[in-house]
BAFI-3210 file (N, C-alpha, C; in Angstrom, 3 decimals, decimal comma, padded with zeros to 6 digits):
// residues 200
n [1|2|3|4|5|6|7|8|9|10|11|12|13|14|15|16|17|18|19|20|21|22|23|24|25|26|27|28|29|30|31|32|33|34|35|36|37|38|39|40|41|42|43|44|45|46|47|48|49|50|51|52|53|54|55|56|57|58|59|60|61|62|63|64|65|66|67|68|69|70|71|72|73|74|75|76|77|78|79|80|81|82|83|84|85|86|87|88|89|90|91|92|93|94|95|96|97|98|99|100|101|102|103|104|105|106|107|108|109|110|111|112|113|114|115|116|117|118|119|120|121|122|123|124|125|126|127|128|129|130|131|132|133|134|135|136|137|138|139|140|141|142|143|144|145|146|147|148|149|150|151|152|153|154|155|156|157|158|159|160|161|162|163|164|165|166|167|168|169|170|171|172|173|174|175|176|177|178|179|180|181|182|183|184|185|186|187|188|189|190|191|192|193|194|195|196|197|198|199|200]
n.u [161,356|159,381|158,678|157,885|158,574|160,334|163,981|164,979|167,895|169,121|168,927|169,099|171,463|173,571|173,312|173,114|171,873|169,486|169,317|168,850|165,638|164,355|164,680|163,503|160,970|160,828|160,813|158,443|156,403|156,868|156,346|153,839|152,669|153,527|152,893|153,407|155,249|157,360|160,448|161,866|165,410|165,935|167,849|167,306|164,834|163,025|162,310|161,407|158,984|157,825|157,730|156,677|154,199|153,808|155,379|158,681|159,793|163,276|165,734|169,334|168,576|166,183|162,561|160,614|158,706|155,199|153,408|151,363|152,739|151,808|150,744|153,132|154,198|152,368|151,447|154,265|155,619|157,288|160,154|162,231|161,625|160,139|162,557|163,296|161,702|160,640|161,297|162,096|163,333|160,798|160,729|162,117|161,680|162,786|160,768|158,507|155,259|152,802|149,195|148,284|149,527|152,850|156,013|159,056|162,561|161,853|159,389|156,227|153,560|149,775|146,773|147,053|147,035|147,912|149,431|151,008|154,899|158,068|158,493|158,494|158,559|157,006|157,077|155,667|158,183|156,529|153,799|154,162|154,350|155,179|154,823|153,035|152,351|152,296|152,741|153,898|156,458|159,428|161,914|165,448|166,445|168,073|169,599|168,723|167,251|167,396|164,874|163,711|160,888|159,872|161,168|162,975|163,247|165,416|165,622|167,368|165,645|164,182|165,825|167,404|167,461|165,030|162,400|160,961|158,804|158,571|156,717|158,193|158,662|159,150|161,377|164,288|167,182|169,886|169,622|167,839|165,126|161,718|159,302|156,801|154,091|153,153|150,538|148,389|147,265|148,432|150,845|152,941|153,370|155,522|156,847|159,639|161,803|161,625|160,572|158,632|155,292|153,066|149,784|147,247]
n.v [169,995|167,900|167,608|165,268|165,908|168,439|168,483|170,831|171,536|173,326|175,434|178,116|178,871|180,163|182,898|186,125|188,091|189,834|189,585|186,614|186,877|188,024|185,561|183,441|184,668|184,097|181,746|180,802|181,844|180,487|177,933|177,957|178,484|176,462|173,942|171,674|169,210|169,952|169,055|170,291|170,874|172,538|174,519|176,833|177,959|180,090|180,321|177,687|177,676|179,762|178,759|176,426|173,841|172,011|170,958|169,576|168,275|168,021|165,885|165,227|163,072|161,852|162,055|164,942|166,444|166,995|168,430|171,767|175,079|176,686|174,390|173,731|176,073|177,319|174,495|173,424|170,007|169,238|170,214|170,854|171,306|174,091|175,369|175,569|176,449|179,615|183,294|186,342|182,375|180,077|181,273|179,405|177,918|176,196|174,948|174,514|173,047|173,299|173,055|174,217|176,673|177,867|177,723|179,733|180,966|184,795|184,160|183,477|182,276|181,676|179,592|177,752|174,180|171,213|168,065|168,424|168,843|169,074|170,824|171,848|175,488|177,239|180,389|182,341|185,627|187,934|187,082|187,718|191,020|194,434|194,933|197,739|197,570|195,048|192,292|188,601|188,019|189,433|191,563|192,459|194,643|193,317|193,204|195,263|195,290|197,172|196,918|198,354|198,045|197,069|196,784|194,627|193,365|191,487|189,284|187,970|185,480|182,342|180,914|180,987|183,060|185,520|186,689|189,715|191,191|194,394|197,893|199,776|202,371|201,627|201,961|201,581|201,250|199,262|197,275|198,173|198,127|195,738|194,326|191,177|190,639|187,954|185,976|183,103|181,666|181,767|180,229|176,961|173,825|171,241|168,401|167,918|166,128|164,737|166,052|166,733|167,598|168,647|168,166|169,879]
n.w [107,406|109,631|112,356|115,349|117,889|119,287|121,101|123,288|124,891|127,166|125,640|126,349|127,669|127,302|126,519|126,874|129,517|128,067|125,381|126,228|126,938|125,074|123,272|124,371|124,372|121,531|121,181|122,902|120,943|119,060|119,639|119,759|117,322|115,984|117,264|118,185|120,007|122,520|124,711|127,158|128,765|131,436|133,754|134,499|136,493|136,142|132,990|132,928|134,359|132,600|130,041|130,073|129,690|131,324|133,804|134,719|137,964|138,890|140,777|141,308|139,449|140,131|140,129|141,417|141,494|139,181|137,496|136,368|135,748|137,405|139,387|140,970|141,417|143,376|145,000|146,117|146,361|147,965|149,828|148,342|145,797|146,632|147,138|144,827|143,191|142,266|142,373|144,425|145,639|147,834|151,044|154,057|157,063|160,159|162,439|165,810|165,498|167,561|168,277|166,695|166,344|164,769|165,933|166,102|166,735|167,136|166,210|165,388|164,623|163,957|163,747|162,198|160,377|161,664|162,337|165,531|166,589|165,383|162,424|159,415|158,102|155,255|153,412|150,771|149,524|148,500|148,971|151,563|153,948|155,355|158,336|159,921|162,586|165,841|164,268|162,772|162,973|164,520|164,096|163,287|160,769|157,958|155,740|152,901|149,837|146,759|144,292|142,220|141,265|143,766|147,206|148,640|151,871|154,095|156,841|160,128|160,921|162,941|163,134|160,080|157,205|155,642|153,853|152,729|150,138|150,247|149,428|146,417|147,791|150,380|153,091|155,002|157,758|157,885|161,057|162,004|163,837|162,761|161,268|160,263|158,547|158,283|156,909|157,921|155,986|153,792|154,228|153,817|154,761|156,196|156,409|158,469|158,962|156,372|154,074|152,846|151,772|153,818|154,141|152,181]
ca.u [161,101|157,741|159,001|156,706|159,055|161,551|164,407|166,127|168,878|169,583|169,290|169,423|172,076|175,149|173,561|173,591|170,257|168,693|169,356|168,017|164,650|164,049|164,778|162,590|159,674|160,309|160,738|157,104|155,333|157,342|155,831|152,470|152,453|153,862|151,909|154,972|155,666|158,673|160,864|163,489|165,464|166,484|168,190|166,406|163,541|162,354|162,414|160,392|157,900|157,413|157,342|156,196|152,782|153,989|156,960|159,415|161,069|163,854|167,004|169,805|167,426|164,868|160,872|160,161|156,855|155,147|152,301|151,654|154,070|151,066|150,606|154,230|154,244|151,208|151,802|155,418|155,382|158,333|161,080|163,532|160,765|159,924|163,307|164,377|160,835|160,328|162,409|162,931|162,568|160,401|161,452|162,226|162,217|162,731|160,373|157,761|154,147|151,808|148,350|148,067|150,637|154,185|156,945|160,517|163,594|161,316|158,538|154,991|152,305|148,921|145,889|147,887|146,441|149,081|150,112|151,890|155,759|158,778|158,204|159,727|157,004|157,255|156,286|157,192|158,123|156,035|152,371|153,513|154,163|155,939|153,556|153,194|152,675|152,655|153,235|154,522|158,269|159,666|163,291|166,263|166,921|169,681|169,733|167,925|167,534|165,941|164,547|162,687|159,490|159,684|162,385|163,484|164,045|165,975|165,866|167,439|164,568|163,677|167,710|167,276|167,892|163,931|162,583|159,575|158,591|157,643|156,720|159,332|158,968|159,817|163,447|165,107|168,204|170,323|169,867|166,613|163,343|161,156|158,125|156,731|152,896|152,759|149,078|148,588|146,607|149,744|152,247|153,287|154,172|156,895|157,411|160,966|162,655|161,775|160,986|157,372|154,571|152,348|148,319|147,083]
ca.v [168,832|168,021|166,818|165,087|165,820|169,122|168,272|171,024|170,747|174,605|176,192|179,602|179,007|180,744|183,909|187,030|188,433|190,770|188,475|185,286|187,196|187,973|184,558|183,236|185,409|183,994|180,095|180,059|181,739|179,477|176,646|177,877|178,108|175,016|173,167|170,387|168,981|170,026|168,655|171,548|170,798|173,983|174,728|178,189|178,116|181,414|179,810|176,649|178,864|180,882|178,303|175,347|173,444|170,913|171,197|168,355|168,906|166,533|166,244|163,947|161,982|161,723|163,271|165,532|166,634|166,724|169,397|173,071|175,657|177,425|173,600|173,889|177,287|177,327|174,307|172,209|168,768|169,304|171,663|171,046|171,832|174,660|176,237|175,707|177,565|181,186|184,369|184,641|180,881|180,157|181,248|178,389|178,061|175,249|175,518|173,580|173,176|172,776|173,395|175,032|177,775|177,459|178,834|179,673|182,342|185,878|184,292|183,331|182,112|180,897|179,402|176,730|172,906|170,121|167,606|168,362|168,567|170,129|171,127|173,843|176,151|178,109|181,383|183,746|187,466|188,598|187,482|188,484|192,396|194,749|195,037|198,555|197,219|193,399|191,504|187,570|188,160|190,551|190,950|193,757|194,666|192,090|194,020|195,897|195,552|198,111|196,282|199,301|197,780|196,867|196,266|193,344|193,414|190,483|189,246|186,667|184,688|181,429|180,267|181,095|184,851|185,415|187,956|190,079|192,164|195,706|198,655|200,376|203,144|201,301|202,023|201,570|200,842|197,689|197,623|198,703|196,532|195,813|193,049|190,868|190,311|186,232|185,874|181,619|180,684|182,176|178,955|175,817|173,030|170,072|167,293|168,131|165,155|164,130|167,467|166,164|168,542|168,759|168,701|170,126]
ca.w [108,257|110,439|113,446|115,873|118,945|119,651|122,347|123,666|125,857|127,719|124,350|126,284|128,745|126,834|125,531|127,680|129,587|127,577|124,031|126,526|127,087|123,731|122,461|125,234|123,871|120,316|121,224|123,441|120,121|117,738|120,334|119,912|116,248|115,431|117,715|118,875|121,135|123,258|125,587|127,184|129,955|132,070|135,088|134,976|136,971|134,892|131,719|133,058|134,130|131,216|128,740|129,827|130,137|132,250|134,261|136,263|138,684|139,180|141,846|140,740|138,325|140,781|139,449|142,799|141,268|137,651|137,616|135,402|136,275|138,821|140,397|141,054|142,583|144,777|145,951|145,669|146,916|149,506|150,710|147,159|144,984|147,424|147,122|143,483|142,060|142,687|142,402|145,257|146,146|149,290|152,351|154,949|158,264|160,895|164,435|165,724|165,272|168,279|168,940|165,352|166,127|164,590|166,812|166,331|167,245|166,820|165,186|166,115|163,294|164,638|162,589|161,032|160,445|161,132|163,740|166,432|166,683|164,367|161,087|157,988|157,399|153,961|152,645|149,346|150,376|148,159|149,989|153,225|154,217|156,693|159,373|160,854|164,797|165,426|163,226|163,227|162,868|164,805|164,022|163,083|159,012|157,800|154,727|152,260|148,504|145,875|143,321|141,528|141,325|145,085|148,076|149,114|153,126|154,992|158,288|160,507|162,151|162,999|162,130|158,836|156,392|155,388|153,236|152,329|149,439|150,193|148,221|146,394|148,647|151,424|153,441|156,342|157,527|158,580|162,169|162,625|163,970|161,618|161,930|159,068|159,135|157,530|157,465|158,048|154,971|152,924|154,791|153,789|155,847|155,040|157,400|159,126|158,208|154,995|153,710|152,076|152,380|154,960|154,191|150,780]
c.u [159,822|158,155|158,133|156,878|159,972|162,459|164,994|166,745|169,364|169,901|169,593|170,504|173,194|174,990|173,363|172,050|169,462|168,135|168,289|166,487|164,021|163,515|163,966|161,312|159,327|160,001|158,750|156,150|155,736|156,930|154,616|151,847|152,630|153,176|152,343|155,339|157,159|159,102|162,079|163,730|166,016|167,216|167,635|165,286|162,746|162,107|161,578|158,864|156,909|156,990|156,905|154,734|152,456|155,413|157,085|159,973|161,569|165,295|167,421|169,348|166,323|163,287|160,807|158,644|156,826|153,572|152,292|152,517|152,976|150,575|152,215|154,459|153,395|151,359|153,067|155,287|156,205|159,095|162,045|162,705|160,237|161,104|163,825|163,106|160,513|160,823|161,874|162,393|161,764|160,779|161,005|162,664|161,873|161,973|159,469|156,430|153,273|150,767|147,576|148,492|152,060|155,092|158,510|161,141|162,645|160,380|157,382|153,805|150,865|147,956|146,509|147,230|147,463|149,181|151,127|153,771|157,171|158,329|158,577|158,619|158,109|156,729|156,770|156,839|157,233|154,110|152,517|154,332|154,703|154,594|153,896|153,067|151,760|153,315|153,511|155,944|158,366|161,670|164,314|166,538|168,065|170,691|168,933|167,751|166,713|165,826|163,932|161,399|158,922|160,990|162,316|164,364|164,396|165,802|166,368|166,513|164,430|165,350|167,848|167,039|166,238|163,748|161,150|160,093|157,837|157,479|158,008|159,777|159,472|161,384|163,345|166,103|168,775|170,562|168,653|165,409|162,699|160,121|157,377|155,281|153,035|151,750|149,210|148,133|147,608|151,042|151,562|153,837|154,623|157,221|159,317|162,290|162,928|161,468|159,651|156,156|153,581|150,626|148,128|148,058]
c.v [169,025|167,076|166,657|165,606|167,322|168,684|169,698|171,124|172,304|175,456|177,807|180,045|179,714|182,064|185,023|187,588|188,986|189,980|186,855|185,627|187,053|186,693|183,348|183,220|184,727|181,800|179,761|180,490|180,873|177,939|176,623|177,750|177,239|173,989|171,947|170,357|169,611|169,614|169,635|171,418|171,846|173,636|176,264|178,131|179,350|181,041|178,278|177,107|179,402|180,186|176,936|175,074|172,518|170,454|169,696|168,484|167,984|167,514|165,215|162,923|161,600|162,233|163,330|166,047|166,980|167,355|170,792|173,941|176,342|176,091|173,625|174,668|177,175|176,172|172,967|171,314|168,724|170,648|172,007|171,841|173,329|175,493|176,603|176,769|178,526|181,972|185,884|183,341|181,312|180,280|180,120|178,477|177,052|175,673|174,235|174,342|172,602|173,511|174,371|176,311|177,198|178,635|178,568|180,749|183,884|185,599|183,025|182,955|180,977|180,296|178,642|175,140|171,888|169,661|168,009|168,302|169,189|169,645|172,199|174,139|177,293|179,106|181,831|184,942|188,039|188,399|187,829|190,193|192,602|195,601|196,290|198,652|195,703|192,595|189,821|187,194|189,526|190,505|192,383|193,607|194,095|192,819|194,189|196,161|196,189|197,205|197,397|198,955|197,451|196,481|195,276|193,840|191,987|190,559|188,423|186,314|183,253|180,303|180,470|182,529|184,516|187,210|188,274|191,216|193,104|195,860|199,092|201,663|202,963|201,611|201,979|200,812|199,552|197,696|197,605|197,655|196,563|194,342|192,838|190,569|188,831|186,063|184,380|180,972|181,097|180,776|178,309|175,275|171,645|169,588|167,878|167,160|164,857|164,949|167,661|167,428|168,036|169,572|168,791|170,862]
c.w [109,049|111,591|114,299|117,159|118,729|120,969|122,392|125,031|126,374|126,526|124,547|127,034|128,066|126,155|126,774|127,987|128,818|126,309|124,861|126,834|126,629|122,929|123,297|124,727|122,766|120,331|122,191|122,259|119,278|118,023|119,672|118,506|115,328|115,922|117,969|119,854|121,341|124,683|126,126|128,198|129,802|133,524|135,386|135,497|136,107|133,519|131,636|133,310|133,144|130,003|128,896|130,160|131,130|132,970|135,214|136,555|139,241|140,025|142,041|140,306|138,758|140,415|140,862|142,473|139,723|138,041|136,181|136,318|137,728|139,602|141,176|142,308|143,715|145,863|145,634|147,182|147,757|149,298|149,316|146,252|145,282|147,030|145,813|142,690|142,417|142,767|142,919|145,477|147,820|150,639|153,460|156,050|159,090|162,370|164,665|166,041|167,234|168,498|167,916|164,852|165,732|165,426|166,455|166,560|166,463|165,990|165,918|165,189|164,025|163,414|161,887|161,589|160,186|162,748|164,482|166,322|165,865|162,935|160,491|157,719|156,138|153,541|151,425|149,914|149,428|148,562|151,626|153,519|154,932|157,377|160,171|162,053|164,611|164,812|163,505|163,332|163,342|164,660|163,695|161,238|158,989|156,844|153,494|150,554|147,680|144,658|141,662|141,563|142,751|146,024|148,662|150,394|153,779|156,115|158,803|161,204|161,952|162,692|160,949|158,521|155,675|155,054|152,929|151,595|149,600|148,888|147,800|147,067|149,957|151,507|154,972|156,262|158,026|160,205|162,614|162,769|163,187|162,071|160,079|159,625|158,078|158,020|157,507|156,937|153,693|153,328|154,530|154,481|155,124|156,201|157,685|158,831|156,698|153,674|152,586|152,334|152,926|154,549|152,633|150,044]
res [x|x|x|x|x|x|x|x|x|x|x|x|x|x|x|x|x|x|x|x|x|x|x|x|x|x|x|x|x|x|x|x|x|x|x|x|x|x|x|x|x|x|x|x|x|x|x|x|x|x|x|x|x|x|x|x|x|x|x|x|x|x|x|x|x|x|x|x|x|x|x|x|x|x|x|x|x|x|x|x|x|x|x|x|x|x|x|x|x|x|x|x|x|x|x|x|x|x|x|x|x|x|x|x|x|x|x|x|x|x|x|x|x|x|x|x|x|x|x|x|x|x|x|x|x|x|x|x|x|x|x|x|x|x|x|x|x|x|x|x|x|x|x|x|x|x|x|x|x|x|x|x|x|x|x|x|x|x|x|x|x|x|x|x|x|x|x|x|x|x|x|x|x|x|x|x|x|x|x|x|x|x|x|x|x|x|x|x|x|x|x|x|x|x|x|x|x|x|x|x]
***
């Protein structure tokens, strides 16, 4: 057959990680050498990612944005889009904006461009760092995950469980202070209400 169209429909959702990797690997060269279109819906964010050229991101039938998978990431069009792409998704936090600093519970971010008033600012743990003195989050370890390739530390700040990717040498324990450096040209901002983003 020479089909002009492929649909599929979660073709990887029922096979087991290691086998869905694999078969991952062989469906984006079997894309590239066939040269067909495809249509694949996912609920994997990892698998939209990886294989697509043009991702949508929808919420209950709604299109929330329609970009490549790195317009997506860098920058999603609100707070849903924001939380459903990235592993981990973007960390979120509710405070308010004035004067071009964002402020909330143990947390302090200056150098930021936005009107006045509350707003969810966004980061991923993996551009911001544990800050050896300062920092913009100052807060106690929530808890601590080894990843091997790097640790994943928690915190509560701002009302919200927020996370940054050390090294994998990083440790410490649950309890202990700890401070996050979030540089400002690393945040996103998302109107408070409607959950839209804020600027470019």
């Amino acid at each position: 057959r020479q089909p002009k169209v492929f649909l599929m429909d979660e073709p990887l959702s029922n096979l087991d990680a290691k086998l869905r990797v694999s078969t991952r690997a062989q469906i984006k060269n079997l894309s590239h050498e066939l040269k067909v279109t495809t249509i694949y819906v996912t609920h994997d964010q990892i698998e939209a990612m990886t294989l697509a050229d043009r991702v949508v991101v929808m919420e209950k039938g709604i299109v929330q944005q329609v970009g490549t998978p790195t317009d997506i990431y860098d920058k999603p069009a609100n707070t849903f889009v924001a939380s459903f792409i990235g592993n981990p998704a973007m960390n979120l936090m509710e405070g308010t904006l004035k004067g071009g600093t964002f402020t909330a519970k143990d947390i302090s971010i200056s150098g930021l461009a936005g009107p006045d008033g509350p707003v969810t600012l966004g980061y991923r743990a993996e551009d911001a760092a544990i800050a050896s003195k300062g920092g913009q989050v100052q807060s106690k370890v929530y808890s601590m995950e080894l990843l091997g390739d790097a640790t994943m530390v928690t915190v509560r700040a701002g009302g919200a469980m927020i996370s940054v990717k050390a090294g994998k040498e990083y440790r410490s324990g649950i309890g202990d202070d700890v401070a996050f450096t979030i540089p400002s040209e690393i945040c996103h901002l998302f109107d408070a209400q409607s959950g839209e983003r804020i600027g470019d």
